[in-house]
C-alpha positions as CSV (number, residue, x, y, z in Angstrom):
1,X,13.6,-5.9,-21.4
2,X,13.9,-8.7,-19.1
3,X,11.0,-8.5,-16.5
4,X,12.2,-8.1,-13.4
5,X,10.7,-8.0,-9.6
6,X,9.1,-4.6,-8.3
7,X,9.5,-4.0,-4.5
8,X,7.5,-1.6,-1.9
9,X,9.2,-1.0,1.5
10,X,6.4,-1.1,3.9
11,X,8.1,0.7,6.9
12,X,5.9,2.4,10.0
13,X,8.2,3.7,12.0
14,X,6.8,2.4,14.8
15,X,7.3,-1.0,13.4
16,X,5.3,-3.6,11.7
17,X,5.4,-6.1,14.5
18,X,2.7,-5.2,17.3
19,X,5.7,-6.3,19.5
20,X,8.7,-4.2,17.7
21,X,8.6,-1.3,19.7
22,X,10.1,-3.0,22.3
23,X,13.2,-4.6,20.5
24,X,16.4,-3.2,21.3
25,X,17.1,-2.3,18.0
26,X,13.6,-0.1,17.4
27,X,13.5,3.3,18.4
28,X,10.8,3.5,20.7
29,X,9.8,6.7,19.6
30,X,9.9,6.1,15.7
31,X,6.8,6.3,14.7
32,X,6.9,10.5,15.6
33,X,10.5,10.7,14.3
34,X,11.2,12.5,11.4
35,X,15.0,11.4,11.6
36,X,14.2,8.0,12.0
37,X,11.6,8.1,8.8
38,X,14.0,10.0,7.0
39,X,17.2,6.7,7.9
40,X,14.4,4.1,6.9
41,X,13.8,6.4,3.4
42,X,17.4,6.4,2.8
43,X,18.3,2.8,3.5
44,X,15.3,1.8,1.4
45,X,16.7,3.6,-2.1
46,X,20.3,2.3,-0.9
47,X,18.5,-0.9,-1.9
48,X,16.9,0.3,-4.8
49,X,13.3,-0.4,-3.5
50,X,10.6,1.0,-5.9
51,X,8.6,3.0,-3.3
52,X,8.4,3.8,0.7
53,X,4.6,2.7,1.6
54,X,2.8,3.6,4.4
55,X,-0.6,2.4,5.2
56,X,-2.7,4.9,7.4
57,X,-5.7,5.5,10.2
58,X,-8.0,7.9,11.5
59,X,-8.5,6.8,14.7
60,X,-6.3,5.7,17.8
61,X,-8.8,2.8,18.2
62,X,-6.4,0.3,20.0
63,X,-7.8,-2.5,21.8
64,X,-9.3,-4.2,19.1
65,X,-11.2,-1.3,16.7
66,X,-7.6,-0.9,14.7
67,X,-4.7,-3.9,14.6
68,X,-1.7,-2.5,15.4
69,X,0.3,-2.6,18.9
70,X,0.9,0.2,21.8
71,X,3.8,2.0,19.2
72,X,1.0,2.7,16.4
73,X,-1.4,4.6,18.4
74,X,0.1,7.8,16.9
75,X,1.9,8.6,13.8
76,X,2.4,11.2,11.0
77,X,-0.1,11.8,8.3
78,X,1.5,10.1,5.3
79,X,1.6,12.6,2.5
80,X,3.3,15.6,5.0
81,X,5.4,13.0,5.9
82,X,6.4,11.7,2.5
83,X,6.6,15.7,1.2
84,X,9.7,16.6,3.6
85,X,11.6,12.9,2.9
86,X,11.0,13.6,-0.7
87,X,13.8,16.1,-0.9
88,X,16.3,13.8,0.8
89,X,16.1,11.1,-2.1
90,X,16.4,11.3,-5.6
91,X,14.5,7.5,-7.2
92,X,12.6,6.6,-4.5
93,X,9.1,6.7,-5.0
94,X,6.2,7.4,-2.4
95,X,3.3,5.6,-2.0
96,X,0.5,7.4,0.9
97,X,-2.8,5.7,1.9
98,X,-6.0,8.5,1.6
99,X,-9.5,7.7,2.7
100,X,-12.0,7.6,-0.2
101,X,-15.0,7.5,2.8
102,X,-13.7,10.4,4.3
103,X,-11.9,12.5,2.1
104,X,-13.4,14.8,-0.8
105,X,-11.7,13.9,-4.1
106,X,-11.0,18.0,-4.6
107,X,-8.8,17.8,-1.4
108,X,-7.1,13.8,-2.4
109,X,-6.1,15.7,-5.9
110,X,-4.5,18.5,-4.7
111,X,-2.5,17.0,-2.0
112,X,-1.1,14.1,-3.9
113,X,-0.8,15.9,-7.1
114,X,1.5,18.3,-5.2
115,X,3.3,15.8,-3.5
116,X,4.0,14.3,-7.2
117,X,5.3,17.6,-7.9
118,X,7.6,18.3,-5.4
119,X,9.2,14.5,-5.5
120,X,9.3,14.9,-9.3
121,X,7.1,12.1,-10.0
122,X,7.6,9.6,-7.5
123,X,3.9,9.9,-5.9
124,X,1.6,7.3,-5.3
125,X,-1.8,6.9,-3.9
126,X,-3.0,3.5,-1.6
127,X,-6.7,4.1,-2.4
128,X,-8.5,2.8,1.0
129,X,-12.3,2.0,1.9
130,X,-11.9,3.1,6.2
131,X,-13.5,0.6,7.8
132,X,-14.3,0.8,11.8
133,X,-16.9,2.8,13.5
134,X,-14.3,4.7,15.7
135,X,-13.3,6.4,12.6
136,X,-16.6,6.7,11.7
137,X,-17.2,8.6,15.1
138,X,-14.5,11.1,14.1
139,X,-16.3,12.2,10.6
140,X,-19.8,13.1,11.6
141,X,-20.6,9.2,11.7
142,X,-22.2,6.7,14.2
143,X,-20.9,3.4,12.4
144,X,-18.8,3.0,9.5
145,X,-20.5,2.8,5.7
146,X,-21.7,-0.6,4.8
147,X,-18.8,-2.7,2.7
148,X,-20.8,-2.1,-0.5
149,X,-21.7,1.6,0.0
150,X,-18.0,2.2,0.8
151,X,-16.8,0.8,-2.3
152,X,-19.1,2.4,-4.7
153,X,-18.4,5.6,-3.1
154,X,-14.7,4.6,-3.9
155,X,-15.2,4.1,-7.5
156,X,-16.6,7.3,-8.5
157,X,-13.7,9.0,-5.7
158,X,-11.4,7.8,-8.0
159,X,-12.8,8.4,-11.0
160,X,-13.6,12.2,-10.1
161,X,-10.0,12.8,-9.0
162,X,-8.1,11.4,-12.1
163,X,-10.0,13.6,-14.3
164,X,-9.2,16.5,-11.7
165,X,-5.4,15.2,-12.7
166,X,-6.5,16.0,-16.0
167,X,-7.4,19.3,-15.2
168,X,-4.5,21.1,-17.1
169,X,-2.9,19.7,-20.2
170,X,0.7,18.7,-19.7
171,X,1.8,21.6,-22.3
172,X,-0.7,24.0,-21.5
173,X,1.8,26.6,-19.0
174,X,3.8,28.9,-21.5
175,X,5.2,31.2,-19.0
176,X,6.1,33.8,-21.3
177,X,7.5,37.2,-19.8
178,X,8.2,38.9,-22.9
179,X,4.2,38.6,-23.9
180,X,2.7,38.0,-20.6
181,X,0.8,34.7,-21.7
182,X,1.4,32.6,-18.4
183,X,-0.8,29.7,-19.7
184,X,-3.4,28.6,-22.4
185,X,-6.7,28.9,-21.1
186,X,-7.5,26.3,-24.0
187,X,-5.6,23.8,-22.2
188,X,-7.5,24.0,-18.8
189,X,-10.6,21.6,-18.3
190,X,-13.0,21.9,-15.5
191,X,-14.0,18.5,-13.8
192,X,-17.9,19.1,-14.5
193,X,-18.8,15.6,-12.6
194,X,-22.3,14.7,-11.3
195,X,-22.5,11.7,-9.8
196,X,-23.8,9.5,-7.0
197,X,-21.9,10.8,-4.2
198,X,-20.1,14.1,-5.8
199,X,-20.9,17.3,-7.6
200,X,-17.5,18.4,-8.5
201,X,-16.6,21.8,-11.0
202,X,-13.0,22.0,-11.3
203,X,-10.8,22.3,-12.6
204,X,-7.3,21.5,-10.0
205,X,-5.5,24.1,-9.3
206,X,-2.2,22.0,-9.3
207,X,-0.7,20.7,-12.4
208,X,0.2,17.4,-13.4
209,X,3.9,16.0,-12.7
210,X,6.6,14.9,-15.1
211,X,5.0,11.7,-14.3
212,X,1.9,12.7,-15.9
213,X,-0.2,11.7,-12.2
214,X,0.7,9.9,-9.2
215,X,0.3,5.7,-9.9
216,X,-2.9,4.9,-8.4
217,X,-2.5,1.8,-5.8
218,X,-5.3,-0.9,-4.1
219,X,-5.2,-3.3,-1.8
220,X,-8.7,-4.8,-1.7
221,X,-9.5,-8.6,-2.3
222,X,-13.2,-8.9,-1.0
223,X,-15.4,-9.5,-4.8
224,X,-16.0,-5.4,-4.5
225,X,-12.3,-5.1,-4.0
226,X,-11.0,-6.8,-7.0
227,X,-13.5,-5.3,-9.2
228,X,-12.2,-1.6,-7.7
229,X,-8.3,-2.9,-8.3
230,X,-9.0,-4.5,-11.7
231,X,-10.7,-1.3,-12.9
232,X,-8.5,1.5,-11.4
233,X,-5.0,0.3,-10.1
234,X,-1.9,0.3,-11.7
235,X,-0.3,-1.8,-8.5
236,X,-2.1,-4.0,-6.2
237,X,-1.1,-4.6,-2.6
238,X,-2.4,-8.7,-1.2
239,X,-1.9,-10.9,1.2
240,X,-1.4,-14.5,0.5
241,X,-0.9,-17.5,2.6
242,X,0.1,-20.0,0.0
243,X,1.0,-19.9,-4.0
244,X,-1.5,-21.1,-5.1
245,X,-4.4,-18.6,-3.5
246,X,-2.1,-15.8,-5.1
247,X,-2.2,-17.4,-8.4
248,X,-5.9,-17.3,-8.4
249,X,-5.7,-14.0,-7.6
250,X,-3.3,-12.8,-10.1
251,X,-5.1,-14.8,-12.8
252,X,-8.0,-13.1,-12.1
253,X,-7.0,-9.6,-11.4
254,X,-5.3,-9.9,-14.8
255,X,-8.5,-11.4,-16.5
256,X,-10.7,-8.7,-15.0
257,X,-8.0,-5.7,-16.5
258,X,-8.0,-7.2,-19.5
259,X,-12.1,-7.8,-19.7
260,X,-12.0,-4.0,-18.9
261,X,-9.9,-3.5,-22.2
262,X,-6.9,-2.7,-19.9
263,X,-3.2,-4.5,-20.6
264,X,-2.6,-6.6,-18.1
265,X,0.9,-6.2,-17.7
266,X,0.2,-2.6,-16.6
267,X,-1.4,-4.0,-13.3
268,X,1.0,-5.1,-11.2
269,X,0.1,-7.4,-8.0
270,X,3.0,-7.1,-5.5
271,X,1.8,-9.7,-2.4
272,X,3.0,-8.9,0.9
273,X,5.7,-10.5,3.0
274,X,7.3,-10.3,6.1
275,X,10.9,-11.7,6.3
276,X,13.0,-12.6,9.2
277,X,16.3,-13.0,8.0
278,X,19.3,-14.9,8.9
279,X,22.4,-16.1,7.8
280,X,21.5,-19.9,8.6
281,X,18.3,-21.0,9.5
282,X,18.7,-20.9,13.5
283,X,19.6,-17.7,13.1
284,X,16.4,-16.4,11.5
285,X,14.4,-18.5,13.7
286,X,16.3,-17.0,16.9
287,X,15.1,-13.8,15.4
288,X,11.5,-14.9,14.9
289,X,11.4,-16.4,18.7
290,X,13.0,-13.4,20.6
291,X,10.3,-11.1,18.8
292,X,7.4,-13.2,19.1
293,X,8.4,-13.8,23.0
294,X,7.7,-10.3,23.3
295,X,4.1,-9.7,22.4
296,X,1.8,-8.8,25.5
297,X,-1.3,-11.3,25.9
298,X,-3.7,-8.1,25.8
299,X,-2.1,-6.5,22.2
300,X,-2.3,-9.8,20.7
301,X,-5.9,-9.8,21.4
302,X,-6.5,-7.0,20.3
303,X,-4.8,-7.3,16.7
304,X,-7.3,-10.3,16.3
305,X,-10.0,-8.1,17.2
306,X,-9.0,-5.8,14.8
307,X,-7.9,-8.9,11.7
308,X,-11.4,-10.2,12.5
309,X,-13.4,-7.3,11.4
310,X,-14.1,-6.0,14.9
311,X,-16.9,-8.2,15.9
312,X,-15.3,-10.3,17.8
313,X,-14.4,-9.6,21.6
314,X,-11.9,-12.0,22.8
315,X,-11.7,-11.3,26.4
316,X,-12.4,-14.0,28.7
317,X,-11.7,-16.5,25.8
318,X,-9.2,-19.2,26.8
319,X,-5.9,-18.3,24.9
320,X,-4.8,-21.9,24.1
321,X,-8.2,-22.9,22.7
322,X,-9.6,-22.3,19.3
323,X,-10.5,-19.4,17.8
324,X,-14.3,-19.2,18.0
325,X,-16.6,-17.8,15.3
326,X,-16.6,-14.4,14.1
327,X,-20.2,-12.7,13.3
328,X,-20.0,-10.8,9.7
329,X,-18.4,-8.0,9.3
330,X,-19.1,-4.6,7.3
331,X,-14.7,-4.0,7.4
332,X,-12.4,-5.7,6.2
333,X,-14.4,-8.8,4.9
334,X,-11.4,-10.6,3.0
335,X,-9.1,-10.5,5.6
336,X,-11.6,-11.4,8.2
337,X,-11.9,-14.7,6.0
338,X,-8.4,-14.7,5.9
339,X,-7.8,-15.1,9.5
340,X,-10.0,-17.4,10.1
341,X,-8.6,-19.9,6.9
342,X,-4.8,-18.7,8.7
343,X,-6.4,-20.9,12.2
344,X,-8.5,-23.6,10.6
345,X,-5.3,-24.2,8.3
346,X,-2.6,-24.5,10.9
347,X,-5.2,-25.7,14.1
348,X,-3.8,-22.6,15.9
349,X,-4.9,-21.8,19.2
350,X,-6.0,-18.3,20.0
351,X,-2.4,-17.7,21.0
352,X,-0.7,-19.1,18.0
353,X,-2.7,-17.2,15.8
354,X,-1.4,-13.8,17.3
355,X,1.9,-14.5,17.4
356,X,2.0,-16.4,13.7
357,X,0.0,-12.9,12.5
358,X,1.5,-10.7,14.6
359,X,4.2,-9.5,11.7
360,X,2.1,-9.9,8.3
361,X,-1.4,-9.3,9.6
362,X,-2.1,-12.0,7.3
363,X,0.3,-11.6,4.2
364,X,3.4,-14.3,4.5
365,X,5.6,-15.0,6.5
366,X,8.5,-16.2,6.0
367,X,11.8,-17.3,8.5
368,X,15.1,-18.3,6.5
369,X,18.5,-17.5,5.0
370,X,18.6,-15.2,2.2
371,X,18.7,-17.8,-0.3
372,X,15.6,-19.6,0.8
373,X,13.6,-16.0,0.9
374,X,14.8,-15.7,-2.6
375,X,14.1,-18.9,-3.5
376,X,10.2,-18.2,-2.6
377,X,10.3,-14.9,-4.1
378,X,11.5,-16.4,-7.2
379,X,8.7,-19.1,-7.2
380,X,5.8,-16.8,-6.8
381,X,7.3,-14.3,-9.5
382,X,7.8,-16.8,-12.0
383,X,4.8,-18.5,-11.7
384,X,2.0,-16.1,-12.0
385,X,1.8,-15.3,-8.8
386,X,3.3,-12.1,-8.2
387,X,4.8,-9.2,-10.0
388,X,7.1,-8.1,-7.3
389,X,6.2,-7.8,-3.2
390,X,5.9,-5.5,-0.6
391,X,8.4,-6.5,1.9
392,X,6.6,-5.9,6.0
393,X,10.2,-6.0,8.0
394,X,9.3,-7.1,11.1
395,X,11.2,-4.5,13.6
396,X,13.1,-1.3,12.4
397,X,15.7,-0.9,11.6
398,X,17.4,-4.4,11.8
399,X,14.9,-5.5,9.6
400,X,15.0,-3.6,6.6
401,X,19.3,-3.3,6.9
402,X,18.7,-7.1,6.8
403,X,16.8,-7.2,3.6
404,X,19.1,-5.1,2.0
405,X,22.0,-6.2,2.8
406,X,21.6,-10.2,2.5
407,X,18.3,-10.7,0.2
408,X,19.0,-8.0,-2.2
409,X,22.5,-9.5,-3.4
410,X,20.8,-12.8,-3.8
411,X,17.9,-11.5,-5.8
412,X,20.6,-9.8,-7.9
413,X,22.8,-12.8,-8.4
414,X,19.8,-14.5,-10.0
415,X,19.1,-11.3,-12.4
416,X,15.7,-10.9,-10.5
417,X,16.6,-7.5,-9.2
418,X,17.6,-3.9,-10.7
419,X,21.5,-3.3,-9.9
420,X,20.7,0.5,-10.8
421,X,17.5,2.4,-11.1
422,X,15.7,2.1,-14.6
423,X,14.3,6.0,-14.4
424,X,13.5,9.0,-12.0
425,X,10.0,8.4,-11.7
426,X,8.0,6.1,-10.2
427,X,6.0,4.9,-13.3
428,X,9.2,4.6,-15.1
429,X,10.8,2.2,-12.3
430,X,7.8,0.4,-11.9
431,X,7.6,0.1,-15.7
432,X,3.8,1.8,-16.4
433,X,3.6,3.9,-18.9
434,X,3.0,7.9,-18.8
435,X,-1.0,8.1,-18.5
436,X,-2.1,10.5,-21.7
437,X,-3.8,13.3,-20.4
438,X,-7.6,12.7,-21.7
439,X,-8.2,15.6,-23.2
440,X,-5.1,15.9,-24.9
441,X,-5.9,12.3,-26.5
442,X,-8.8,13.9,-27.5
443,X,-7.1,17.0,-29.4
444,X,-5.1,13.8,-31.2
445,X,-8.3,11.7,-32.1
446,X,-9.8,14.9,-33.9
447,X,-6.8,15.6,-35.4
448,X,-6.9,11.6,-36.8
449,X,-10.5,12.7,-38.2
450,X,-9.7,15.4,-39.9
């Protein structure tokens, strides 16, 4: 089969621009609308996108604790969400963010293993380490886990919950009235882990999809990050500034999966981007100046706050000057560097750098006609860069009908893109194979023996 690109729609309804909530086109209330979620769910798989993301928090934290803008202060929890759009759509899959620091795997199993039931296998799981001490300050905490602590923890969270996945056998419900035999108690494992940071029994008391389990998704890039993604994610979520920074990446996400005896080509790095898209190339830029003309001083400062790991306080900091330096950070260490290589780069001011970030947070960018979008999608994908992209529309829903409608065709025109879904489940759009259920590959390796 001719590989082709995989694409995420990464739509919070309250927009992905801290400035989009005040576009005429963006619902200023969309972020709390089920209708509105539920247009953005259906546009997306009238594109034929592989999934609806959604990132998450656990705290309101604006003014610099959480990036974001005024419109993301409140919003649905992901997986309730995801659960009633399910329904409404028949290929498109669901990808939900869950805290590893602050969730208990028991709970993260259940919850995603029954929203994988009731899309029929479209569930998948953004596996996050929080960072920030106002979430901390919500869950019993002071200060949030140091960057290493949090991604140990995250390792074994991971590990606990896919064998909690495996917790029945995909055969093992008979459901027999005549003889009363509901299931085979032979085919029902308890958990029995003893680790670190969890004592876990089992087994789940949900079964596994058609699927087999939700695809397990990562977006870390920090040393602790890849090592997390190489080892346990089937897609990987980046952000990139250039080609060949995602190259390096991909070559050595793939090297790491492979080291771990893991095929390659069942890790799939999908790089962020943000497209403003015209029809010529005034057009787009048009569109990038009337949104960036409508950031507020005080939210851009406080998304670089947020992008630079919390630690540093802008205030008082003239705006056209140059971004000073930030003290280490125990958040998000890889896109603190980030935003600092995003001002040194480009010699922004303080100013510049909030309204060039304002969209991506950091991934890319990118203002143009559909054919020059394409044409960079096209580059990174076919030169080990990228195995498809989650696309970050700017403001909703002008943004995402504008994807569809323009970049689509052209990705299509060049054979790049699906013209029909491949499958009903996620795995089998996304082209990863059904994940054996481990004890059930055991049964078949003492069977070989014998």
């Amino acid at each position: 089969m001719t590989r082709k690109i995989r694409l995420g729609a990464f739509l919070p309804g309250g927009g992905q621009h801290i400035a989009s909530w005040r576009h005429p086109d963006q619902p200023v209330d969309g972020a709390l609308s089920f209708e509105f979620h539920k247009q953005l769910a259906l546009t997306a798989e009238r594109g034929l996108f592989d999934a609806y993301f959604l990132a998450d928090g656990l705290a309101v934290g604006f003014g610099g604790s959480r990036e974001g803008g005024n419109a993301t202060v409140a919003g649905f929890e992901p997986v309730t969400l995801f659960s009633a759009l399910a329904p409404f759509t028949t290929h498109l899959g669901f990808i939900a963010t869950a805290s590893t620091t602050y969730e208990e795997p028991y709970n993260t199993a259940r919850k995603f293993a029954s929203l994988d039931l009731i899309s029929d296998g479209r569930a998948g799981w953004n596996v996050v380490t929080t960072t920030g001490d106002a979430t901390a300050q919500n869950f019993n905490r002071d200060q949030q886990l140091p960057h290493a602590d949090r991604y140990r923890r995250a390792s074994e969270h991971v590990d606990v919950v896919k064998k909690l996945w495996d917790s029945f056998e995909d055969n093992a419900f008979i459901r027999d009235k005549a003889t009363g035999v509901f299931f085979d108690p032979a085919k029902l494992h308890d958990a029995d882990h003893k680790g670190e940071h969890f004592k876990v029994k089992g087994p789940l008391n949900v079964s596994r999809s058609r699927q087999g389990h939700p695809v397990i998704v990562q977006a870390g890039q920090s040393a602790d990050g890849r090592g997390l993604a190489a080892a346990t994610a089937e897609v990987i979520f980046t952000a990139h500034q250039h080609i060949e920074t995602a190259q390096e990446f991909y070559r050595d996400i793939k090297s790491r999966a492979r080291g771990l005896g893991r095929n390659p080509d069942h890790v799939l790095v999908m790089p962020g981007v943000s497209p403003f898209v015209g029809r010529t190339e005034e057009e787009a830029r048009e569109k990038y100046d009337r949104l960036t003309s409508l950031i507020l001083e005080e939210d851009g400062i406080g998304l670089l706050n947020g992008l630079t790991g919390g630690t540093l306080d802008l205030k008082g900091y003239d705006l056209d000057g140059p971004l000073p330096p930030a003290p280490p950070t125990e958040g998000m260490k890889s896109r603190q560097a980030l935003i600092r290589q995003i001002a040194d780069e480009n010699s922004f001011s303080i100013r510049q750098l909030y309204q060039w970030v304002a969209s991506a947070r950091g991934h890319f960018t990118i203002v143009g006609t559909p054919a020059q979008i394409a044409d960079t999608l096209q580059e990174w994908f076919e030169n080990e860069a990228a195995d498809g992209f989650n696309i970050l529309p700017p403001w909703l829903p002008t943004g995402l009908d504008d994807f569809v409608d323009l970049v689509i065709p052209e990705l299509q025109r060049r054979g790049l893109f699906r013209t029909a879904y491949e499958g009903r489940t996620l795995r089998e759009n996304l082209g990863l194979p059904f994940p054996i259920n481990r004890h059930a590959a055991d049964h078949q390796v003492v069977q070989a023996a014998e």
